[in-house]
C-alpha positions as CSV (number, residue, x, y, z in Angstrom):
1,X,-8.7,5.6,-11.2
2,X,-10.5,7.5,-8.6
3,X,-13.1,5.0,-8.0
4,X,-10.9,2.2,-7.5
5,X,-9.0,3.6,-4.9
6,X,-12.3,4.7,-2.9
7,X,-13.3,0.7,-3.9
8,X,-9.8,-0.7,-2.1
9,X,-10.3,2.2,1.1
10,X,-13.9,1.0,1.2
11,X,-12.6,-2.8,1.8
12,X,-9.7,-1.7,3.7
13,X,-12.2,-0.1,6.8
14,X,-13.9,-3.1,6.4
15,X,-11.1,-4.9,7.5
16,X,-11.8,-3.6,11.3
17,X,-14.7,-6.4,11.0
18,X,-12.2,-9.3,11.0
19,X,-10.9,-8.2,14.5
20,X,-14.5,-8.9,16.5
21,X,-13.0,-12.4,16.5
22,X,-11.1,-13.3,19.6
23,X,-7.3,-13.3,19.2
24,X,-6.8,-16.7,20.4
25,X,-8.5,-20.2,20.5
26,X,-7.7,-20.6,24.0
27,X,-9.1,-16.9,25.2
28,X,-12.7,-18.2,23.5
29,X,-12.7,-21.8,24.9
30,X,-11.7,-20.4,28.7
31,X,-14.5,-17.6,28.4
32,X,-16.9,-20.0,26.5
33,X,-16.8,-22.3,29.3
34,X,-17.2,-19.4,32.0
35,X,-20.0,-18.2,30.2
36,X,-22.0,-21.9,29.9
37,X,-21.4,-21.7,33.3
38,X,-23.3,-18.7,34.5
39,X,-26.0,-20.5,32.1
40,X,-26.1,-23.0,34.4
41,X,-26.0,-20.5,37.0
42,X,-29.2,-18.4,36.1
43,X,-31.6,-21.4,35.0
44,X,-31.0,-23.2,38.4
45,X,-30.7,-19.6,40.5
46,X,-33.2,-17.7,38.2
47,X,-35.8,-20.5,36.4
48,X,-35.7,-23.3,38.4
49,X,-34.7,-22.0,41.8
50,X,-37.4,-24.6,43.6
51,X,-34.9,-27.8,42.7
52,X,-31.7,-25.6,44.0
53,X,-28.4,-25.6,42.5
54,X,-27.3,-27.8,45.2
55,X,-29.0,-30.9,44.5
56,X,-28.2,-30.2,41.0
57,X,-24.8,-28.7,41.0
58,X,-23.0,-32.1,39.4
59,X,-24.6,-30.9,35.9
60,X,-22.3,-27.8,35.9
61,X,-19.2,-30.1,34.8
62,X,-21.7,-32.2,33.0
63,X,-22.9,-29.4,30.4
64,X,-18.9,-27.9,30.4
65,X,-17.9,-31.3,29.2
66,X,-20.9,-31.5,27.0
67,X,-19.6,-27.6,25.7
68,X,-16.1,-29.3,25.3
69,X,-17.3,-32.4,23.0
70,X,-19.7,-30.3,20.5
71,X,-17.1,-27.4,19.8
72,X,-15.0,-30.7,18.5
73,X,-17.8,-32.5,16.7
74,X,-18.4,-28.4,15.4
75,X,-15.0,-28.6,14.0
76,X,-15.6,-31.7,11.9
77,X,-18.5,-30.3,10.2
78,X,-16.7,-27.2,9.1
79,X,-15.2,-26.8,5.5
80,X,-11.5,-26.7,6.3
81,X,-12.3,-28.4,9.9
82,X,-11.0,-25.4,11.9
83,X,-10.8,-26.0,15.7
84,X,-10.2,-22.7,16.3
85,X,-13.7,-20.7,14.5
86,X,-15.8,-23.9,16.4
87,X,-14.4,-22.2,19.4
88,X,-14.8,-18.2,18.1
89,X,-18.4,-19.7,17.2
90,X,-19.4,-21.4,20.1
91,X,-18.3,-18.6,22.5
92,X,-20.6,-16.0,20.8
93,X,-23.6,-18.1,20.5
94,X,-23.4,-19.4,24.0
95,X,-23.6,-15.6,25.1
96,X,-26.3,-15.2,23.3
97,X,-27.6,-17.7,25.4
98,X,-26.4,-16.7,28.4
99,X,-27.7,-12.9,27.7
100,X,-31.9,-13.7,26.7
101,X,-31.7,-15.5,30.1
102,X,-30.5,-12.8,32.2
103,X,-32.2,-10.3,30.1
104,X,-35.3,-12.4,31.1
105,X,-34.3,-12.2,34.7
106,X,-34.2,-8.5,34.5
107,X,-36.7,-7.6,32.7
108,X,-39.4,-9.5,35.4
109,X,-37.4,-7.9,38.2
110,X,-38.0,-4.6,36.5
111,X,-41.6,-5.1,35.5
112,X,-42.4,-7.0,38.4
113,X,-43.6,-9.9,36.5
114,X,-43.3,-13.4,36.8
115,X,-40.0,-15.0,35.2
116,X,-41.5,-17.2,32.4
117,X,-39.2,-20.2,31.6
118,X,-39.9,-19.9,28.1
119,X,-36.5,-17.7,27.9
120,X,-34.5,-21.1,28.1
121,X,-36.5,-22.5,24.8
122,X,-35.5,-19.2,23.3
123,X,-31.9,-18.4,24.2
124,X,-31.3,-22.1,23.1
125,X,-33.3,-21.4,19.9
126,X,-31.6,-18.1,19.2
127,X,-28.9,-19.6,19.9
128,X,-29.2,-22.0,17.0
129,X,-29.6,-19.6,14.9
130,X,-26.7,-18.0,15.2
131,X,-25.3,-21.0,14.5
132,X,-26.6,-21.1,11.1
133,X,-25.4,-17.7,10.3
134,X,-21.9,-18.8,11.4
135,X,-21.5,-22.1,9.3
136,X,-23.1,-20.6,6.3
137,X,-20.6,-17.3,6.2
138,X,-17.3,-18.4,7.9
139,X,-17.0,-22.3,7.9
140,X,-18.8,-23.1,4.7
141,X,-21.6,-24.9,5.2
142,X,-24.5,-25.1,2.6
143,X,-27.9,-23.5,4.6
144,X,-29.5,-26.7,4.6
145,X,-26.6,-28.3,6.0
146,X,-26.1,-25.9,8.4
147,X,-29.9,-26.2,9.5
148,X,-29.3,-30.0,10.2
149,X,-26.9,-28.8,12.5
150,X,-27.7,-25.8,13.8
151,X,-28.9,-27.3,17.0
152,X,-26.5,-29.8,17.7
153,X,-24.3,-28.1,20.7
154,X,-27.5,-25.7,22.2
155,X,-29.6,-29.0,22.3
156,X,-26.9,-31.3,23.8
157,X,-26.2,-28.3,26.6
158,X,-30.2,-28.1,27.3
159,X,-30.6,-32.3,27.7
160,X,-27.6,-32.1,30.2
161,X,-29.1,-29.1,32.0
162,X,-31.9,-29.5,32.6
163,X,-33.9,-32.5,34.8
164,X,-35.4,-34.6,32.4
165,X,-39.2,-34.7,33.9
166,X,-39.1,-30.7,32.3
167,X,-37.4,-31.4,29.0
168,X,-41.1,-31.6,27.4
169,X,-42.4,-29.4,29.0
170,X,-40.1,-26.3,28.5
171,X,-39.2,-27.1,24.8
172,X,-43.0,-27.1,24.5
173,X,-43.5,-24.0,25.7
174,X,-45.1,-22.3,22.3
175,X,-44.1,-18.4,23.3
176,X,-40.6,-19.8,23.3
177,X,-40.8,-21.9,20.3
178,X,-42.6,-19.3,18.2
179,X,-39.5,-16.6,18.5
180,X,-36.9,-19.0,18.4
181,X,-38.1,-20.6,15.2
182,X,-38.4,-16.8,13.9
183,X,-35.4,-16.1,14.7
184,X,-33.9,-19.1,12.8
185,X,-36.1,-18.2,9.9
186,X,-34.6,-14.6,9.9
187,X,-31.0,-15.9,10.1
188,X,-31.7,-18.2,6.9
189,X,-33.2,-15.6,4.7
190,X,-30.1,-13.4,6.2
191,X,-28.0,-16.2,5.1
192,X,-29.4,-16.7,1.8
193,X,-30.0,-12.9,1.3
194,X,-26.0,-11.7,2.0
195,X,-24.4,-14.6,0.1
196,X,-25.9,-13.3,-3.1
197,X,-25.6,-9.6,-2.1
198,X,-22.7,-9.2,-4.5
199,X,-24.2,-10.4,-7.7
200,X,-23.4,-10.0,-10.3
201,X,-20.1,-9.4,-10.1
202,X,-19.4,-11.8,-7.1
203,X,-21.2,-15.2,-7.6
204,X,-20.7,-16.0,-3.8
205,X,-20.0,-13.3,-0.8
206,X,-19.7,-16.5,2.0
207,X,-17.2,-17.9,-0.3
208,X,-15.0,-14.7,-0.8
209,X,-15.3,-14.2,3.0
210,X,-14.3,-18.2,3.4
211,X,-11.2,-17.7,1.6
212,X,-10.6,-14.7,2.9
213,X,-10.6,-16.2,6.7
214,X,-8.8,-19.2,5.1
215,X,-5.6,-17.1,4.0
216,X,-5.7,-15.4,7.4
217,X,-4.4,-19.0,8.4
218,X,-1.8,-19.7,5.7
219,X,-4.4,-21.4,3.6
220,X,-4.7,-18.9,0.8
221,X,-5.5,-21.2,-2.7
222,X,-9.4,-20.5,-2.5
223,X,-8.4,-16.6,-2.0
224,X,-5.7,-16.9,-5.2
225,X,-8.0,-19.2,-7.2
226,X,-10.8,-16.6,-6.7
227,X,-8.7,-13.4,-7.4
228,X,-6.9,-15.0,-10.9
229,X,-10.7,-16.1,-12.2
230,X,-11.1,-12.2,-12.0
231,X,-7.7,-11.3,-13.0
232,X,-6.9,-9.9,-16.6
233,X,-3.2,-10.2,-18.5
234,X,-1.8,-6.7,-19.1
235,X,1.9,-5.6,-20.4
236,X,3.8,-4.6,-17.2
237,X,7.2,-2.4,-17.4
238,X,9.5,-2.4,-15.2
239,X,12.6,0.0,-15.0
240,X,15.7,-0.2,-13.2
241,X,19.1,1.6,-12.9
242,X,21.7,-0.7,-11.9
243,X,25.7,0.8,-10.2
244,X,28.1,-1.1,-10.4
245,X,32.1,-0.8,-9.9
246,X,35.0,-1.0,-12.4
247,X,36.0,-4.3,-11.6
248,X,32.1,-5.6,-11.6
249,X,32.5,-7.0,-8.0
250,X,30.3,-5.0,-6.8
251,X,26.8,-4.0,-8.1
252,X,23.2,-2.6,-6.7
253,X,19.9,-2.0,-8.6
254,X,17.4,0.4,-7.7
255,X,14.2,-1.3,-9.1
256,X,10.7,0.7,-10.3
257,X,8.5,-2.4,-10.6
258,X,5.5,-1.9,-12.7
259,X,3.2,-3.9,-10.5
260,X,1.9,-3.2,-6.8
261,X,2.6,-4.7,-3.8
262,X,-0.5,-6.9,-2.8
263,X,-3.5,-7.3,-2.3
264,X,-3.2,-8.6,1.1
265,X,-0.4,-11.1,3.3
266,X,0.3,-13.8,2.5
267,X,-2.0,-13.9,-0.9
268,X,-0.4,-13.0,-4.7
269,X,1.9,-10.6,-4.6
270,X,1.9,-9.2,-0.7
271,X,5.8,-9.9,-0.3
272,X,7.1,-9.7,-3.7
273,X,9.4,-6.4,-3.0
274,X,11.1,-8.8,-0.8
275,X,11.2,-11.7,-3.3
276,X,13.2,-9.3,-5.6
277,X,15.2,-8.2,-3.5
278,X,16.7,-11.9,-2.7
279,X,16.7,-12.7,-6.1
280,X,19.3,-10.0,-6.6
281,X,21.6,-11.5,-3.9
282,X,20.1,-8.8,-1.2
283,X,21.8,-5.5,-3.0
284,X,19.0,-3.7,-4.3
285,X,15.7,-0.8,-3.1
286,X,12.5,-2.0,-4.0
287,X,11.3,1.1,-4.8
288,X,7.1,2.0,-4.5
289,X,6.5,2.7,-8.3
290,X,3.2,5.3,-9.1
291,X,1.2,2.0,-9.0
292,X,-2.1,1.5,-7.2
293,X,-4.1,-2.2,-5.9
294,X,-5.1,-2.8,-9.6
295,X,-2.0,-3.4,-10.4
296,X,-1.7,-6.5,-7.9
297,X,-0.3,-9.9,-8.5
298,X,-3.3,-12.0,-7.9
299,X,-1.2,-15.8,-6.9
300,X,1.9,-16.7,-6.4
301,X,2.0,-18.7,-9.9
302,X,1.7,-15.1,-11.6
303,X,4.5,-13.6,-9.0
304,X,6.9,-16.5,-10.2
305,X,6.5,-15.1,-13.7
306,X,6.9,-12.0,-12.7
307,X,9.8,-12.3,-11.2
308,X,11.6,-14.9,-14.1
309,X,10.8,-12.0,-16.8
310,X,12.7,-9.4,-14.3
311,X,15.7,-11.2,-15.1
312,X,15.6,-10.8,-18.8
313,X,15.9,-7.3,-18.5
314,X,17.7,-5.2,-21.3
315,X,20.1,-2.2,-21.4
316,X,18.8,0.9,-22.6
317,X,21.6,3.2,-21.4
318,X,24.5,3.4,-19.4
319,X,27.1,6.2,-18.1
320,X,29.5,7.5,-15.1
321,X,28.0,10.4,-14.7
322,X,24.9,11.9,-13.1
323,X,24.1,15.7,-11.1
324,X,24.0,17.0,-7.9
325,X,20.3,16.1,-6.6
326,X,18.2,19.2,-6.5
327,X,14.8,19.7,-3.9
328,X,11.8,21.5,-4.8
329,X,9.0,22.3,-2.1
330,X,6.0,23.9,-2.8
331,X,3.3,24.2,-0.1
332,X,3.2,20.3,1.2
333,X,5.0,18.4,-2.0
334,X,8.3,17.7,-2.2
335,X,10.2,16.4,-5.2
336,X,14.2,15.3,-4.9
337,X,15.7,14.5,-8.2
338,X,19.2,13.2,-9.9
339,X,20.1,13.2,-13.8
340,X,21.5,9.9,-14.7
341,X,23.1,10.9,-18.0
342,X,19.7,12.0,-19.4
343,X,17.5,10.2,-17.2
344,X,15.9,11.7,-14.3
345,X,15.1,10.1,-11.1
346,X,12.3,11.6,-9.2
347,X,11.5,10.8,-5.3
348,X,7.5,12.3,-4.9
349,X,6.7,13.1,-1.3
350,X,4.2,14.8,1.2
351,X,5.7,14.0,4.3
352,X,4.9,14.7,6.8
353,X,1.3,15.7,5.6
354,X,1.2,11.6,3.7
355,X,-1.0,10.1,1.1
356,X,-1.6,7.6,-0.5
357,X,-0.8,5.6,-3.7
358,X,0.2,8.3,-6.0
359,X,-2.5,8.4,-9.0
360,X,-1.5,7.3,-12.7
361,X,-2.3,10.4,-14.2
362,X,0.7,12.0,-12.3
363,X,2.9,9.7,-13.9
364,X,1.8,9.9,-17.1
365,X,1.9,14.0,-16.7
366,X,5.0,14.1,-15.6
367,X,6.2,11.3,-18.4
368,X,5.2,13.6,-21.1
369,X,6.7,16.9,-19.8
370,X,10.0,15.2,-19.5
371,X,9.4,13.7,-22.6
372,X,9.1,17.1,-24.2
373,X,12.3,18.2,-22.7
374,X,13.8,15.6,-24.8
375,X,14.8,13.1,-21.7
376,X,15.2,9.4,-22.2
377,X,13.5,7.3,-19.9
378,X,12.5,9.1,-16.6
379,X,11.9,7.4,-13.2
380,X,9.4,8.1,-11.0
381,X,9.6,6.8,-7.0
382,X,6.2,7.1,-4.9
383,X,8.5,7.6,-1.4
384,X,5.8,6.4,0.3
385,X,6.7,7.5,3.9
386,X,3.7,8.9,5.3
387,X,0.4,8.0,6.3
388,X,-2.6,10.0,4.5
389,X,-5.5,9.7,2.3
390,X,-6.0,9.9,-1.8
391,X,-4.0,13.4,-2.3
392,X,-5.8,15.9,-2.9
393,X,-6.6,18.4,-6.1
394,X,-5.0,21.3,-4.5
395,X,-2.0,19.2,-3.2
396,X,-1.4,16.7,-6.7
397,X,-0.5,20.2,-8.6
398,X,1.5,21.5,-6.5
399,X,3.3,17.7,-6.9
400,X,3.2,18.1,-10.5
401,X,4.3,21.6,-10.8
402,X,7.7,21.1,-8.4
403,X,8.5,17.3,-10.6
404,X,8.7,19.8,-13.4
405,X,10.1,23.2,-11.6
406,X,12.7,19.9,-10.7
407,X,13.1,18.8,-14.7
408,X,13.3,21.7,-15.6
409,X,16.1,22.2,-13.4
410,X,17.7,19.0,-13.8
411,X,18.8,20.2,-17.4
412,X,20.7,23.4,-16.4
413,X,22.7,21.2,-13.6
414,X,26.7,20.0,-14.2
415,X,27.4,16.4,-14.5
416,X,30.1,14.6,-12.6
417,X,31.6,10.9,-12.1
418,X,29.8,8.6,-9.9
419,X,30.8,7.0,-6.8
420,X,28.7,4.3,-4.6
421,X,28.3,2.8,-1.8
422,X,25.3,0.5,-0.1
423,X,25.0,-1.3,3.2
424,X,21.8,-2.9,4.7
425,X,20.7,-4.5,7.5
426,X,21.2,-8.0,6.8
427,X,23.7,-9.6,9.1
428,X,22.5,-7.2,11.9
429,X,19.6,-8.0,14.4
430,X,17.2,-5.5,13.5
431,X,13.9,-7.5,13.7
432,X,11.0,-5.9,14.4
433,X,6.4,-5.9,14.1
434,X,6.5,-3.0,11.9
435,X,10.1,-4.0,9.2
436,X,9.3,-6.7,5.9
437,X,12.3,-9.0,5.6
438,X,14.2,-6.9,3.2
439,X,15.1,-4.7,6.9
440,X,16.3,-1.2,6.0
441,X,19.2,-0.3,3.5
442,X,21.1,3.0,2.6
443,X,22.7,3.9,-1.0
444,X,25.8,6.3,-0.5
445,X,26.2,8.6,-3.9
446,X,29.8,10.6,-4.2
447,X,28.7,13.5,-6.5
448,X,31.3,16.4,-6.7
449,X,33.2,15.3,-3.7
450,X,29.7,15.6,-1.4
451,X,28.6,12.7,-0.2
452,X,24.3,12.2,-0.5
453,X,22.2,9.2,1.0
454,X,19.2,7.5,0.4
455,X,17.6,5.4,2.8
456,X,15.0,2.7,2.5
457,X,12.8,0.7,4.6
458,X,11.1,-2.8,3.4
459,X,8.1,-1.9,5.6
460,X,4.6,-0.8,4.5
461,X,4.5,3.2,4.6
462,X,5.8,5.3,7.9
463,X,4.5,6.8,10.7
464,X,3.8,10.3,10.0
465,X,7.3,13.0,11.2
466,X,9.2,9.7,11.4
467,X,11.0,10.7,8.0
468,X,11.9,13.9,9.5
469,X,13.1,12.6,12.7
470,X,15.9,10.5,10.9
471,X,16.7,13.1,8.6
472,X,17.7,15.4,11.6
473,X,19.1,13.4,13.3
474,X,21.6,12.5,10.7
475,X,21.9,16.4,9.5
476,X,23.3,16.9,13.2
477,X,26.1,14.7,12.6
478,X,26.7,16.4,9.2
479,X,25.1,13.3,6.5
480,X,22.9,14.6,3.7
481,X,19.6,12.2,3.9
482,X,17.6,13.0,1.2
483,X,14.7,10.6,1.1
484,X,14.1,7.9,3.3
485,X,11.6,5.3,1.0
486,X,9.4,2.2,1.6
487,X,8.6,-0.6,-0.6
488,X,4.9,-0.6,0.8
489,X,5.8,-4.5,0.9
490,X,2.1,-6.1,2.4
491,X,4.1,-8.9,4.3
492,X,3.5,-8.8,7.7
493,X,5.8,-10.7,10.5
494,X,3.3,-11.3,12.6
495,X,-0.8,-10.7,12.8
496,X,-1.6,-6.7,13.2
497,X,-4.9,-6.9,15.1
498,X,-5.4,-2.9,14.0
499,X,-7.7,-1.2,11.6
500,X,-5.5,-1.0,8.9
501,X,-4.2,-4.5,9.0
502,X,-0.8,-3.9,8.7
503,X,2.1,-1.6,11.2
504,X,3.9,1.2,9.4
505,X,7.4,1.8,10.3
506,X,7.8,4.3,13.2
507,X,4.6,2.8,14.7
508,X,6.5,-0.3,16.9
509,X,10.0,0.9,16.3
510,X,10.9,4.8,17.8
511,X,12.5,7.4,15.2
512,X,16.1,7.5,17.5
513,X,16.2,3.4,17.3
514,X,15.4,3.3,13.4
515,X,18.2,6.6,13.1
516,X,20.6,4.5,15.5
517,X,20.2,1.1,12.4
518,X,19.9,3.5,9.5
519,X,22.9,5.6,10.9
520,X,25.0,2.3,11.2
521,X,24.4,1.0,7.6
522,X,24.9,5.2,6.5
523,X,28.6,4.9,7.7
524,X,29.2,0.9,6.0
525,X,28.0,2.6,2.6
526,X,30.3,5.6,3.0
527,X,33.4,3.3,4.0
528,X,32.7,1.4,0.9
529,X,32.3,4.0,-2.0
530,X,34.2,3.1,-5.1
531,X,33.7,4.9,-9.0
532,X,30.8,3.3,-10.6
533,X,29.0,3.2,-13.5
534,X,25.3,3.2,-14.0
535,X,22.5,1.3,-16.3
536,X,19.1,1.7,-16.9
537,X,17.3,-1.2,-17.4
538,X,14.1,-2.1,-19.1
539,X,11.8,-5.2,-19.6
540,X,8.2,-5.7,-20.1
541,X,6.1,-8.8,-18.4
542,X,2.5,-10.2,-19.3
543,X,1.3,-10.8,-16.4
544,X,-2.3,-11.2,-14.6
545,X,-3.2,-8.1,-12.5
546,X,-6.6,-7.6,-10.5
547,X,-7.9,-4.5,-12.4
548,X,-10.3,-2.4,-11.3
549,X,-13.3,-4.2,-11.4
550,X,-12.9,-6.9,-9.0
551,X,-12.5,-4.1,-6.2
552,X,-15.7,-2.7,-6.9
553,X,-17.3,-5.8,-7.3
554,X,-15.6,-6.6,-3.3
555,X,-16.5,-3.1,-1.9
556,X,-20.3,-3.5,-3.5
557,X,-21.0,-7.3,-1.8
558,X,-19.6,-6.1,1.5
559,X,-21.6,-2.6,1.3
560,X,-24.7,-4.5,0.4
561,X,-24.2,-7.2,3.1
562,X,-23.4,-4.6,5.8
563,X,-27.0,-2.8,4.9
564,X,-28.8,-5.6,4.8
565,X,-27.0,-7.3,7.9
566,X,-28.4,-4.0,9.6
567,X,-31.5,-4.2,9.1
568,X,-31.7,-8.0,9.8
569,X,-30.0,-6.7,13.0
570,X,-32.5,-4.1,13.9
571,X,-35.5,-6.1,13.2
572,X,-34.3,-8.8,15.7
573,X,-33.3,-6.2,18.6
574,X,-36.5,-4.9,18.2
575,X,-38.6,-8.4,17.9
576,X,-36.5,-10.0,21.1
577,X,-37.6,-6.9,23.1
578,X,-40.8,-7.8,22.7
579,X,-40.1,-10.7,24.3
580,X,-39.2,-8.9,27.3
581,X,-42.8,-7.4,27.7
582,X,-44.8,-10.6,27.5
């Protein structure tokens, strides 16, 4: 499973790409106008300084309104007719504009040269072509289409701009024609060459890329149509242990799911620890399972499945009686674990160091050791509350060899009645950038007359010491935190403009306020305690995951369109400074 997780880290430093895009529609139209307007600025100051800007200086609100009308009619030719990217669009290509003229202006003041007004036929030509390069990749023209429109808003800004004795004359001038029709060549074969750049495996990048901006907007059936064509059915099992009191009124479930929170919000399966979570009535940890991206729901029809099977799940064991928990520590990995009856339950950590998704061999490892230690069904959390990359060789055994210095202990521990206690965040006002809906909950065990808590956070991952922070902070006032967990849910309350794409808790939210919540929901759990017995629960759901492949196939088409989008890139840097010479 290596690859695949170097596949998804690939795509996931890709994702800093997305954010050259302007935050807001407004942002590009206000800077889109300013910068048509020191267009306007440097032809009648720069180019055609002999009519002066005063006799002229009517066509200024003449081409803005002009700007105004084509990023609408822009809109209308796009795929899902998005107001907004006509605006992202129009403000880059006008700059490009805006930049060959005063790159013009500079380069005769620096070479002492006369400025040659064939700069206006190119910028509006280059222009154009970055037009093409736009509606073929992000608003889903065909290249022919796009060609047939390509000069649309340049040419309408040019005919408003500029007197209309020179119109001939300057869009005849042949050194500015010959670039700007080379440059509109380039950006077709770029446009042709990158939408195939993931073949085989991906039949269309601009589409992938298309639906991928799409979802960004709420609009994610092209992204879950895409994914499920790719998506294979596989056996899923999920485990659970379910507490519950004497007189059944009050129950919580800790739930293992077998699938991975994902790929990305709001497509298949990005908020789905949430989604369970409601469906059991808002009492229940969604725990990080040792599951990686492969394992993602790929729509929401699959997540609906998923989530009817987890109903129908069966009893494989129950009791009133588990052990103390017992920590083992060696070098950075740190394993808490309780004995249900004879089923362990096993929190994995680095923190503060973090990591990543926990691979699958460690499960299956640890599976088979316990297995040979004649335990029933043992359950394995990925605590998740840390930052880091893929763990390393050095650090996964020393993981491995304190989960089993903790089975091994497990067995020799004394087993006593079971008391519980939980309290989340529900009816308080804990809303925040970097907390999933689920908020923050807290399990209160009574083992042996000590009182032990687990706290978990609906958020993707931590910030890095945050875990240890809150843990302190509660040890001063005498309460036994053992883990703190996440659900590494990929729902995010509003749009992280970040490189990772997503804010891990600690990052918006400071340690003392998150203690101050988590401290609050400890002391509801520990007022509520009652004896309880437990369950663990089984079931098994055929479902469509991504796999492996389709990761690969992703990282490869955006690898290949990166290298090729470079050279394209430094071809024409080099080709429009020869422009500057002539």
């Amino acid at each position: 499973m290596e690859q695949e997780i170097d596949d998804v880290s690939n795509i996931h430093n890709r994702f800093s790409l997305t954010l050259v895009n302007p935050s807001s529609k407004y942002f590009s139209l206000v800077v889109s106008m300013v910068v048509a307007s020191v267009t306007v600025l440097a032809v009648y100051f720069g180019y055609l300084g002999n009519l002066g800007f005063e006799e002229n200086w009517y066509r200024l609100p003449i081409v803005l309104g002009v700007l105004s009308l084509t990023q609408l009619l822009d809109s209308r030719f796009a795929k899902k007719k998005e107001y907004s990217k006509s605006l992202h669009s129009s403000l880059f290509g006008n700059m490009l504009w805006t930049v060959t003229l005063l790159m013009g202006i500079l380069s005769s003041i620096v070479l002492s040269k006369d400025l040659e007004l064939f700069f206006i036929t190119f910028g509006l030509l280059l222009f154009a072509s970055f037009r093409i390069g736009i509606y073929t990749t992000v608003l889903g023209a065909s290249l022919k289409k796009a060609l047939a429109i390509c000069l649309i808003q340049p040419l309408a800004m040019f005919l408003v701009l500029i007197p209309q004795d020179l119109w001939i004359s300057i869009l005849s001038e042949p050194v500015g024609l010959g670039y700007g029709i080379s440059f509109i060549i380039i950006a077709s074969a770029w446009s042709f060459v990158t939408d195939r750049a993931g073949r085989p495996g991906m039949e269309s990048t601009h589409k992938t890329i298309q639906a991928y901006l799409a979802s960004q907007g709420n609009d994610f059936d092209d992204a879950e149509m895409l994914m499920e064509e790719r998506s294979t059915e596989t056996k899923i099992e999920s485990s659970q242990i379910k507490f519950s009191t004497q007189n059944g009124q009050k129950e919580f479930r800790m739930v293992l799911p077998g699938i991975h929170p994902g790929p990305y919000h709001p497509v298949g399966g990005s908020n789905i620890p949430y989604l369970i979570y409601k469906n059991l009535s808002s009492s229940a940890m969604i725990m990080h399972s040792i599951s990686d991206h492969a394992l993602n729901l790929p729509s929401r029809k699959e997540v609906e499945k998923f989530l009817k099977d987890l109903e129908n799940s069966k009893v494989k064991e129950e009791g009133m009686q588990c052990t103390e928990p017992v920590t083992v520590q060696i070098n950075k990995a740190r394993v808490t674990g309780l004995l249900f009856g004879n089923n362990p339950l096993l929190f994995l950590s680095l923190s503060p160091q973090g990591m990543e998704d926990l691979p699958s061999y460690m499960k299956s490892e640890i599976v088979q050791y316990a297995n040979n230690r004649n335990y029933s069904k043992t359950l394995i959390v990925d605590t998740h509350n840390a930052m880091g990359e893929e763990i390393s060789k050095e650090d996964g055994e020393d993981m491995l060899k304190a989960a089993k210095s903790c089975l091994d202990t497990l067995i020799t521990k004394e087993n006593f009645p079971i008391e519980f206690g939980y309290a989340n965040t529900d009816e308080m006002d804990v809303w925040t950038e970097d907390l999933g809906m689920g908020g923050l909950g807290i399990i209160c065990l009574k083992i042996n007359e000590k009182k032990y808590f687990l706290g978990w956070a609906d958020s993707n991952n931590m910030e890095n010491g945050v875990r240890e922070k809150i843990i302190d902070i509660f040890a001063k006032r005498d309460y036994q935190l053992l883990e703190i967990c996440t659900s590494d849910t990929h729902y995010a309350p509003v749009k992280p403009r970040n490189r990772n794409g997503y804010y891990q808790l600690g990052l918006i939210t400071s340690a003392d306020k998150l203690a101050k919540w988590f401290f609050e929901i400890a002391k509801s759990a520990e007022n509520n305690t009652a004896s309880a017995k437990f369950e663990i629960l089984e079931n098994e759901s055929n479902v469509k995951v991504m796999g492996q492949g389709i990761y690969e196939d992703y990282s490869k088409a955006l690898d290949n369109s990166l290298k090729i989008t470079k050279g394209f890139v430094i071809g024409c840097v080099i080709l429009f400074v020869t422009s500057l010479f002539l």
